[in-house]
N, CA and C atoms as a LAMMPS dump frame, in Angstrom:
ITEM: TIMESTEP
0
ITEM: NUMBER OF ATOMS
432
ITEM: BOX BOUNDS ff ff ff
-5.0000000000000000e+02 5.0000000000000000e+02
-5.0000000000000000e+02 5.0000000000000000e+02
-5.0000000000000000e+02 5.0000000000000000e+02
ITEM: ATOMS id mol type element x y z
1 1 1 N -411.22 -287.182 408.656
2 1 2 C -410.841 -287.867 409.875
3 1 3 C -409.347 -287.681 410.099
4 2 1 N -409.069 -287.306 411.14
5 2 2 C -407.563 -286.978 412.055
6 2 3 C -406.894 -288.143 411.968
7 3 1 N -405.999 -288.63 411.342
8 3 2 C -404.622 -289.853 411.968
9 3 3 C -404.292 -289.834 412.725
10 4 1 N -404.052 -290.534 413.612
11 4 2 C -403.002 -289.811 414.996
12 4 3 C -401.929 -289.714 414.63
13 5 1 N -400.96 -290.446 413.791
14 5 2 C -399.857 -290.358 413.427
15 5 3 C -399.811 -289.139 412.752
16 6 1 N -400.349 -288.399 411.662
17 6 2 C -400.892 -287.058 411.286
18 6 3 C -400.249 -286.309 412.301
19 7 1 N -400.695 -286.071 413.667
20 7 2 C -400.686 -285.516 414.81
21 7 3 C -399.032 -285.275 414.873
22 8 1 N -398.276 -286.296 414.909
23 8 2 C -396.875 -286.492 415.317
24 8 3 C -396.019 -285.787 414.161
25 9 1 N -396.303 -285.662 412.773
26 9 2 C -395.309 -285.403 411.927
27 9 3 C -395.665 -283.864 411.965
28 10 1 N -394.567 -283.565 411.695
29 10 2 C -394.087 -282.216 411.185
30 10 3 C -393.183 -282.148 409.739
31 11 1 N -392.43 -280.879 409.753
32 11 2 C -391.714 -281.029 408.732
33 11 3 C -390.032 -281.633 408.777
34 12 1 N -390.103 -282.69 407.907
35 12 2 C -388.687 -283.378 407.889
36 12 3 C -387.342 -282.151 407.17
37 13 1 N -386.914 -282.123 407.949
38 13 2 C -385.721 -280.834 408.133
39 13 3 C -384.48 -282.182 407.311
40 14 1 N -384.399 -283.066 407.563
41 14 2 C -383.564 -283.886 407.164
42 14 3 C -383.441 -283.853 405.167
43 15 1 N -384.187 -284.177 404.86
44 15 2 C -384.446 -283.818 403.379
45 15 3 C -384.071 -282.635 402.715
46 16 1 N -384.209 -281.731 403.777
47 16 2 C -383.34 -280.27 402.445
48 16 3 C -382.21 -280.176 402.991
49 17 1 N -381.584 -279.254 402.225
50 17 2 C -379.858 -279.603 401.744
51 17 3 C -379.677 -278.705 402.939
52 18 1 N -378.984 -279.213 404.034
53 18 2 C -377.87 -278.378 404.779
54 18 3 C -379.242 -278.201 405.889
55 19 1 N -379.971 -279.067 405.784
56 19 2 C -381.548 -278.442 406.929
57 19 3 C -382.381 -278.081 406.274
58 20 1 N -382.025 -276.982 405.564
59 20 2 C -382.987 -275.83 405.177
60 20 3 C -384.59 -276.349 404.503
61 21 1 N -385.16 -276.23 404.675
62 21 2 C -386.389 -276.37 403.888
63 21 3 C -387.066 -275.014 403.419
64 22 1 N -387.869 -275.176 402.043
65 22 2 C -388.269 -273.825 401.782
66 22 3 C -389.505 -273.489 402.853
67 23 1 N -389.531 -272.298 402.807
68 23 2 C -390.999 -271.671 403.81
69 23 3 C -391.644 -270.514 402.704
70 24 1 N -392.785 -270.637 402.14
71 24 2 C -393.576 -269.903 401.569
72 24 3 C -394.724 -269.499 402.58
73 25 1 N -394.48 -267.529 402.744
74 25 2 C -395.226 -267.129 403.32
75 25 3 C -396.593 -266.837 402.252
76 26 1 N -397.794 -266.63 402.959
77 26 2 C -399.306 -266.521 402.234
78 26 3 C -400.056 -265.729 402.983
79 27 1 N -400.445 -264.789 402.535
80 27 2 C -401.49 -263.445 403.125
81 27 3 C -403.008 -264.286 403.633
82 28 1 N -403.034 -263.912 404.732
83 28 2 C -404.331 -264.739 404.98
84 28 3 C -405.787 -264.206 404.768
85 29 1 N -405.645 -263.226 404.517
86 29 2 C -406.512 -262.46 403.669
87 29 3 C -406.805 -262.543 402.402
88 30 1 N -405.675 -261.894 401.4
89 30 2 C -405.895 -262.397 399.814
90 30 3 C -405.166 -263.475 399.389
91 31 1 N -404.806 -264.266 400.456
92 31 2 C -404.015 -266.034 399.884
93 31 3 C -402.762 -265.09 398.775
94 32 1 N -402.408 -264.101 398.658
95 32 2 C -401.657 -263.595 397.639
96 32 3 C -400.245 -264.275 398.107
97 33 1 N -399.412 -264.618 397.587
98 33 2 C -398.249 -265.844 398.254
99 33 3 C -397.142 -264.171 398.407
100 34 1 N -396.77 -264.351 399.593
101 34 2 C -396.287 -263.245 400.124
102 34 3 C -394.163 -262.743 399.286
103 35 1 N -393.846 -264.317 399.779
104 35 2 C -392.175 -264.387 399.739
105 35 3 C -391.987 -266.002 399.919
106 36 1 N -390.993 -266.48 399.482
107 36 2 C -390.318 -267.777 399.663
108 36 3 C -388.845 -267.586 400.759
109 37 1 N -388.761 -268.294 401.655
110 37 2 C -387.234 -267.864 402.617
111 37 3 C -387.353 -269.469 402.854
112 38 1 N -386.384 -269.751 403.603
113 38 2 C -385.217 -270.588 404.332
114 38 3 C -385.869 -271.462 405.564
115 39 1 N -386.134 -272.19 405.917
116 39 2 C -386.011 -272.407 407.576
117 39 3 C -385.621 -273.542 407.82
118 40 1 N -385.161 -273.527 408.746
119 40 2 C -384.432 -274.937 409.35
120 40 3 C -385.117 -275.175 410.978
121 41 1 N -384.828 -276.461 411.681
122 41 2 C -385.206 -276.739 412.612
123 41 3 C -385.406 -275.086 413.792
124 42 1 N -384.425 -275.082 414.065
125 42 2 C -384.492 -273.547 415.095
126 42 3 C -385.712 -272.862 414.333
127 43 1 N -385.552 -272.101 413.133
128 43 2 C -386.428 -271.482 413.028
129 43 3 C -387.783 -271.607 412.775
130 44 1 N -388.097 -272.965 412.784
131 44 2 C -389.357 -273.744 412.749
132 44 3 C -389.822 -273.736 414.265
133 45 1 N -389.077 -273.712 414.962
134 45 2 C -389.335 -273.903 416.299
135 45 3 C -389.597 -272.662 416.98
136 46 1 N -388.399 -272.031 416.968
137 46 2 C -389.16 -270.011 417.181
138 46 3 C -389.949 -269.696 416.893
139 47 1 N -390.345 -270.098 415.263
140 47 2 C -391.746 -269.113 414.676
141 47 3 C -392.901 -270.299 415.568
142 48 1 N -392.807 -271.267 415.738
143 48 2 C -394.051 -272.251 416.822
144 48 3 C -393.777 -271.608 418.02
145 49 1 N -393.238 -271.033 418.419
146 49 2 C -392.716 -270.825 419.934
147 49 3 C -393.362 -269.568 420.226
148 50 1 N -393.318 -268.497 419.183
149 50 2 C -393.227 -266.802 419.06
150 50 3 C -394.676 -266.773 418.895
151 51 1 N -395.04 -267.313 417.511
152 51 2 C -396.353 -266.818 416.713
153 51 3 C -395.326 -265.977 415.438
154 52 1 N -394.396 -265.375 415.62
155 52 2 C -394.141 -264.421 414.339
156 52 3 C -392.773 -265.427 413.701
157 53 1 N -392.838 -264.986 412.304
158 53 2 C -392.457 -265.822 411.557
159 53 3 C -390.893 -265.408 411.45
160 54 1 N -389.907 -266.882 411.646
161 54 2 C -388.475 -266.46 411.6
162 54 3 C -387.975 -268.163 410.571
163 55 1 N -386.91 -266.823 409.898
164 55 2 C -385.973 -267.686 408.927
165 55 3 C -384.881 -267.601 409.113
166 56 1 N -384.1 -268.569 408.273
167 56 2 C -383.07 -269.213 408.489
168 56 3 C -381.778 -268.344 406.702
169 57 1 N -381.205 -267.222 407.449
170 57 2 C -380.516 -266.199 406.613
171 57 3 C -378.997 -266.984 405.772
172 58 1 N -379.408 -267.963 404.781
173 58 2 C -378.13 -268.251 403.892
174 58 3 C -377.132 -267.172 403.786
175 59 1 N -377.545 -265.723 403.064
176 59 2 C -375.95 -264.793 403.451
177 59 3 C -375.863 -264.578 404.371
178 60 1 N -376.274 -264.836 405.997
179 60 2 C -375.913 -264.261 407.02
180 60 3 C -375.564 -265.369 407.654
181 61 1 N -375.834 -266.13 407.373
182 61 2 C -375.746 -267.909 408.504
183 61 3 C -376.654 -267.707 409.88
184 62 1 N -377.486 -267.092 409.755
185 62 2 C -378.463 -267.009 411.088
186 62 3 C -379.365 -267.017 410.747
187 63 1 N -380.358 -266.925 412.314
188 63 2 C -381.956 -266.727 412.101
189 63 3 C -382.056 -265.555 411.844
190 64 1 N -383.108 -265.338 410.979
191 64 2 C -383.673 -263.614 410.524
192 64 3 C -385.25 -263.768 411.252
193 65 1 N -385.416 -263.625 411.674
194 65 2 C -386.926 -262.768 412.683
195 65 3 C -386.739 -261.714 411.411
196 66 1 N -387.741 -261.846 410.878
197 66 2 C -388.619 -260.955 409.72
198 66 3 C -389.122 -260.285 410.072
199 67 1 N -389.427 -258.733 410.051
200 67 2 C -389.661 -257.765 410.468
201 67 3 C -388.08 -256.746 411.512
202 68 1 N -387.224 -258.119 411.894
203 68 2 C -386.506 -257.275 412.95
204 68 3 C -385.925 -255.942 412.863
205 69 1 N -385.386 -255.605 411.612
206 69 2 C -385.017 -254.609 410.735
207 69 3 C -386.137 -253.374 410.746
208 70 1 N -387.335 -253.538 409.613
209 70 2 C -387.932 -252.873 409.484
210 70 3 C -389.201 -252.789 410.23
211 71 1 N -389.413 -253.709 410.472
212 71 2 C -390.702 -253.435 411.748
213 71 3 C -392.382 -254.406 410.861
214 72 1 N -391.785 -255.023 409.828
215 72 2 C -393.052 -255.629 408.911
216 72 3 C -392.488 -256.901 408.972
217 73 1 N -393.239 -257.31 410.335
218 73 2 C -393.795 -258.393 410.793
219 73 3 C -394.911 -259.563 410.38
220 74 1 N -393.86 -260.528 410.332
221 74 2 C -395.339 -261.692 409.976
222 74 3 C -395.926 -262.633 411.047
223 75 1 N -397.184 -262.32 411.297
224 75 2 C -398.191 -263.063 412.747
225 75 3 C -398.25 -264.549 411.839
226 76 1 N -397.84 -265.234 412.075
227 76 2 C -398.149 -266.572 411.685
228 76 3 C -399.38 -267.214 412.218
229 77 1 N -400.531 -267.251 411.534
230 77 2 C -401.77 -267.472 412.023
231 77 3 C -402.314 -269.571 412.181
232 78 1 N -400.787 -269.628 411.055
233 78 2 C -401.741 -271.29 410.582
234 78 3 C -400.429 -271.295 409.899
235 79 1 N -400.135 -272.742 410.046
236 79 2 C -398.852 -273.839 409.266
237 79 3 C -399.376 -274.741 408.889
238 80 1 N -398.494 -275.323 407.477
239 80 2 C -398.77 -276.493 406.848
240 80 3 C -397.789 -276.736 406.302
241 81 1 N -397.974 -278.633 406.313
242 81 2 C -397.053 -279.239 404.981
243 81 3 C -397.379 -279.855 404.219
244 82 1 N -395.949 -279.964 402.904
245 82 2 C -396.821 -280.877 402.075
246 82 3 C -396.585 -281.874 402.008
247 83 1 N -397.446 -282.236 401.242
248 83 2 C -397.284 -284.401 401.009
249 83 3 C -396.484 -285.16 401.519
250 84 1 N -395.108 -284.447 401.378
251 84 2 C -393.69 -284.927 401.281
252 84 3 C -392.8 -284.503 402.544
253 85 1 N -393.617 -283.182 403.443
254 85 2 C -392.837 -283.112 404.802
255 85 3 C -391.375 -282.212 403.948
256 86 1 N -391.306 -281.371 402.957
257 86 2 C -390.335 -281.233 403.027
258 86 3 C -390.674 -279.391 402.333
259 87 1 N -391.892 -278.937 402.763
260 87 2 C -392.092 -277.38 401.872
261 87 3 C -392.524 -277.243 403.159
262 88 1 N -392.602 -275.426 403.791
263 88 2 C -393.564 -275.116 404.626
264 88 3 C -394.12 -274.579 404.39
265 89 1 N -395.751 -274.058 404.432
266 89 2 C -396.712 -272.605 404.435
267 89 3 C -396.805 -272.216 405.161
268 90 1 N -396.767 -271.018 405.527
269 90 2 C -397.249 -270.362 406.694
270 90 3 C -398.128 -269.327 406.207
271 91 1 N -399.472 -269.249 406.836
272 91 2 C -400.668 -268.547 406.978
273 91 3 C -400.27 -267.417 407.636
274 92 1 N -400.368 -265.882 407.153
275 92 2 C -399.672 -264.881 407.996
276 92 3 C -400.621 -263.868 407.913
277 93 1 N -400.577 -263.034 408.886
278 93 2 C -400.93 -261.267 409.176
279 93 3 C -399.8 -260.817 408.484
280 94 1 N -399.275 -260.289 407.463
281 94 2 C -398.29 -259.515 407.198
282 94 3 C -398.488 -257.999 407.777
283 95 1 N -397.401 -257.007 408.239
284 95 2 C -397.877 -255.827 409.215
285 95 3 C -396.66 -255.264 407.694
286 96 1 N -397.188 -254.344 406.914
287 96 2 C -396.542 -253.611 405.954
288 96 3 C -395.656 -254.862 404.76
289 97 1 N -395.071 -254.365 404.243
290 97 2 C -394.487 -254.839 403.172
291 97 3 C -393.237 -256.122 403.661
292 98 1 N -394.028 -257.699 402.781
293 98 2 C -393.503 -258.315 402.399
294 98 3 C -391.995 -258.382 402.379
295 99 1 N -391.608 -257.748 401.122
296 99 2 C -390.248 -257.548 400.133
297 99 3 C -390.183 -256.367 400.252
298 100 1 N -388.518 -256.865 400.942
299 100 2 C -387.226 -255.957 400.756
300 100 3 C -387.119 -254.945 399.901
301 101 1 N -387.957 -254.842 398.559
302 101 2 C -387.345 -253.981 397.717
303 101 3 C -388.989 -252.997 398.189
304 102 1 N -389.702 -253.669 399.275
305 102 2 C -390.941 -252.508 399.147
306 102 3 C -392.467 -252.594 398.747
307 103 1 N -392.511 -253.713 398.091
308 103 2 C -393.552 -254.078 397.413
309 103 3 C -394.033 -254.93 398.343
310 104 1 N -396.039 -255.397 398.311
311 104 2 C -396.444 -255.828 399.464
312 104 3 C -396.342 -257.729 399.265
313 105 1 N -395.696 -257.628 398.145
314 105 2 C -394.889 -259.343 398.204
315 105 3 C -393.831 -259.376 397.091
316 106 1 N -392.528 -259.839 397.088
317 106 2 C -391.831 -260.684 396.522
318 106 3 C -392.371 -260.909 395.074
319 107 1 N -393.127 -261.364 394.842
320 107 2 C -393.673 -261.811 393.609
321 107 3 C -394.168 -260.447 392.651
322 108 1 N -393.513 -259.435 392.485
323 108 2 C -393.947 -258.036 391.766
324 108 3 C -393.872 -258.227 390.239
325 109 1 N -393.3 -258.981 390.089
326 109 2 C -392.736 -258.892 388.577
327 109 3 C -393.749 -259.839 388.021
328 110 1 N -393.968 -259.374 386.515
329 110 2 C -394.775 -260.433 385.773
330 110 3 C -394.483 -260.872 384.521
331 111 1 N -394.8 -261.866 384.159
332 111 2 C -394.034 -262.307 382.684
333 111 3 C -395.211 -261.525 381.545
334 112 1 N -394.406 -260.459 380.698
335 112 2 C -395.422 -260.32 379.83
336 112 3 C -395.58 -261.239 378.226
337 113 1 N -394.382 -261.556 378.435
338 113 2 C -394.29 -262.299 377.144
339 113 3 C -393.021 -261.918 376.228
340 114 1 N -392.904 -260.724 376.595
341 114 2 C -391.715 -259.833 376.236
342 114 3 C -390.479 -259.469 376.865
343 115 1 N -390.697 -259.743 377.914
344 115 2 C -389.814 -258.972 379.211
345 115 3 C -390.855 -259.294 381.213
346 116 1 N -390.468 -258.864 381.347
347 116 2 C -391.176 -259.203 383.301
348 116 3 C -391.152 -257.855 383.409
349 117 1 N -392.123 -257.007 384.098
350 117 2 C -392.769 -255.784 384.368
351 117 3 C -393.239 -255.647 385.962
352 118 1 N -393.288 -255.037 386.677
353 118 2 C -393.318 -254.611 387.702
354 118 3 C -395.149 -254.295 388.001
355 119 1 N -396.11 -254.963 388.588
356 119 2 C -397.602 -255.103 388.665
357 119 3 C -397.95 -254.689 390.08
358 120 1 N -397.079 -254.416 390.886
359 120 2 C -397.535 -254.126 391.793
360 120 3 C -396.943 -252.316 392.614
361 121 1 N -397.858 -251.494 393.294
362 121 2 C -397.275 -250.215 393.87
363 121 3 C -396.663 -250.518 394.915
364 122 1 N -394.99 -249.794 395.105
365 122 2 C -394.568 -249.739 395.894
366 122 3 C -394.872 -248.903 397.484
367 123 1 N -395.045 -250.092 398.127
368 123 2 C -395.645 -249.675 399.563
369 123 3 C -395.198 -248.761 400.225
370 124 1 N -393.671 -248.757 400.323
371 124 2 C -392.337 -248.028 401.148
372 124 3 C -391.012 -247.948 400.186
373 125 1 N -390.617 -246.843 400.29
374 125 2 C -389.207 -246.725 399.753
375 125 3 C -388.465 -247.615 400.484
376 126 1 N -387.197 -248.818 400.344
377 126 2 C -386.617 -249.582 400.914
378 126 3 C -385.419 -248.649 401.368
379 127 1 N -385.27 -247.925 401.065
380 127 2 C -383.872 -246.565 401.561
381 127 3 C -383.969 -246.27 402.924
382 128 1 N -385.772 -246.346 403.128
383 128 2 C -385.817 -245.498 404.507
384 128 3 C -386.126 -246.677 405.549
385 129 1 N -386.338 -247.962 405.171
386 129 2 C -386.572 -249.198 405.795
387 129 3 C -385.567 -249.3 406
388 130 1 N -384.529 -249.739 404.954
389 130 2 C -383.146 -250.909 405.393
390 130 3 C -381.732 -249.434 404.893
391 131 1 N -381.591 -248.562 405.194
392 131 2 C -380.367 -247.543 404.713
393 131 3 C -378.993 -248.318 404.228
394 132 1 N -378.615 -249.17 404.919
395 132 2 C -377.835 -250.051 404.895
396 132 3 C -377.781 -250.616 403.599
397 133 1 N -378.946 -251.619 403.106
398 133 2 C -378.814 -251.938 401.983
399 133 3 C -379.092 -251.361 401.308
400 134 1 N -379.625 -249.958 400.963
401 134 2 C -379.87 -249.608 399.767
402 134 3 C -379.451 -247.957 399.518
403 135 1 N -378.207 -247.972 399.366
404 135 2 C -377.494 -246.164 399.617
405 135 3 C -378.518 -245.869 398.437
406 136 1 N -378.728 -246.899 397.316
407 136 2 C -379.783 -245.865 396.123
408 136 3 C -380.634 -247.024 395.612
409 137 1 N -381.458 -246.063 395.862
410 137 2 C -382.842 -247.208 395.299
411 137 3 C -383.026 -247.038 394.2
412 138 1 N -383.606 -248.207 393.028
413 138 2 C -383.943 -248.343 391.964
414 138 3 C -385.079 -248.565 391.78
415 139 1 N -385.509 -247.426 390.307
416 139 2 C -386.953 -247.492 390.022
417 139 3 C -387.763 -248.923 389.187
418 140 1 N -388.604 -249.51 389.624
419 140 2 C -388.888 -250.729 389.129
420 140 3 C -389.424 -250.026 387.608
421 141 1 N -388.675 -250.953 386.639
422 141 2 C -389.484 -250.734 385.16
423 141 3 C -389.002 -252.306 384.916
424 142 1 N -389.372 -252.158 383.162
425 142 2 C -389.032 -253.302 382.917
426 142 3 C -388.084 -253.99 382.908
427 143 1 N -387.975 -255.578 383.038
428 143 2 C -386.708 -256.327 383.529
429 143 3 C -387.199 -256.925 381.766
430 144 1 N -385.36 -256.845 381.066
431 144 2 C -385.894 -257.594 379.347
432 144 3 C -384.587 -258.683 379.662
């Protein structure tokens, strides 16, 4: 059963430090948790406004529209919060790779027990996505 009050809340932007609240994107396909970013009021409101998903860039002090760069876009299909009004999910179409470094999420690395290892194939070289950031790309092996 629906609350109405339910209806009225969103996410309390007041509670994280400086605005920001975290936003964890999620493949709506394999629920595989995509990336963790930033958002604050504006960009809570664009990505409701747009459909595609925009954050809130700590080294840049702006909104980042995800994809704007490389063209791997997130369709925000479905939002949620939690308990506390202070995490976001967003339910997404991801259109190509997640993470910056290429991989089809953020989350590549795995704890083996020994060191964190690299579990996932790289989708795109990030050289030819972002040139800017990456004059030389590095081969994922193990992180000890």
């Amino acid at each position: 059963m629906t609350d109405q009050a339910d209806l009225a809340q969103g996410p309390d932007f007041s509670k994280g430090s400086q605005g920001l609240l975290p936003a964890i994107a999620q493949d709506a396909n394999t629920r595989t948790v995509l990336m963790m970013a930033w958002m604050n009021q504006q960009a809570y409101e664009e990505t409701l406004k747009t459909g595609l998903a925009t954050y809130f860039s700590r080294s840049r002090n702006k909104l980042w529209r995800k994809g704007e760069e490389s063209g791997h876009r997130q369709h925000v299909l479905e939002i949620r919060i939690d308990c506390d009004a202070d995490c976001i999910l967003l339910i997404v179409d991801q259109a190509g790779a997640a993470c910056h470094e290429g991989y089809a999420s953020c989350f590549f690395r795995k704890n083996t027990g020994t060191g964190f290892e690299t579990d996932q194939v790289r989708l795109v070289d990030p050289g030819s996505v972002y040139p800017a950031k990456h004059s030389s790309t590095t081969s994922p092996e193990t992180i000890h």
